[in-house]
C-alpha positions as CSV (number, residue, x, y, z in Angstrom):
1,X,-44.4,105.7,-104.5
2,X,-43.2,102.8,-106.8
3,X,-39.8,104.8,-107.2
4,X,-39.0,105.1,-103.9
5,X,-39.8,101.3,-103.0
6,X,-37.6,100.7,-105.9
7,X,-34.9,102.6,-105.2
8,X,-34.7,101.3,-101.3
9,X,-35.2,98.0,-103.3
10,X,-31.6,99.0,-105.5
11,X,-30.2,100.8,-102.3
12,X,-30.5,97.2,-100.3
13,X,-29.4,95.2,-103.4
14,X,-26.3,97.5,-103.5
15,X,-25.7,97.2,-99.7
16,X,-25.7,93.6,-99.4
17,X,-23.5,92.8,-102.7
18,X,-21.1,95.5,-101.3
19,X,-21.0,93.2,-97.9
20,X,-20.1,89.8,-100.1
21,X,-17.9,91.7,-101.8
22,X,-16.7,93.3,-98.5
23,X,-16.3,89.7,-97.2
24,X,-14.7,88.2,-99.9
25,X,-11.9,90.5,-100.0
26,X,-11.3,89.9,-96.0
27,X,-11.3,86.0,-97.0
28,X,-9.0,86.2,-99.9
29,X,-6.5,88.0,-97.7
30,X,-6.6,85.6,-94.8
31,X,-6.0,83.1,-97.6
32,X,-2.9,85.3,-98.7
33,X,-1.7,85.3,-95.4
34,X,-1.9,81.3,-94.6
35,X,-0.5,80.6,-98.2
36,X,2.8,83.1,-97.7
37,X,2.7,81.5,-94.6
38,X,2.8,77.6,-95.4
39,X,5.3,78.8,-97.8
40,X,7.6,80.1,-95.9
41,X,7.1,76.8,-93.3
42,X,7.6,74.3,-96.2
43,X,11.0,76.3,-97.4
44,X,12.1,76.2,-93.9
45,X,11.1,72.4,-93.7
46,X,13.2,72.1,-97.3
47,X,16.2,73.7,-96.2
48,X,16.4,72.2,-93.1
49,X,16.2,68.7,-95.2
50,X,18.9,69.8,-97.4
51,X,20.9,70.3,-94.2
52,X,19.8,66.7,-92.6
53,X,21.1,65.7,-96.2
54,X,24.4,66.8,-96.0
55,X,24.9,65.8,-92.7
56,X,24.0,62.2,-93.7
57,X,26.5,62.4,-96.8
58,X,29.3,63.1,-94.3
59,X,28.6,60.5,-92.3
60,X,28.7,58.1,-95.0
């Protein structure tokens, strides 16, 4: 009787760190995604200041 109550003890204990871990990965990619994307935005935003940059050389 002990063995079983132990065992659905280690069964749950397995179960739930398998959710965190579950969760973790889901919240390490969304983090992937928002990084690749404020990349992308902040190379965008640096090339279209090179661009306002060279305009403003010409004009001078």
């Amino acid at each position: 009787m002990l063995l079983i109550g132990m065992l659905q003890t280690e069964h749950l204990n397995t179960k739930y760190f398998l959710e965190l871990f579950e969760d973790l990965l889901c919240q390490m990619g969304d983090r992937i995604q928002l990084n690749f994307h404020l990349s992308k935005q902040q190379h965008e935003l640096q090339s279209h200041q090179l661009e306002l940059n060279h305009a403003v050389q010409l004009q001078l």
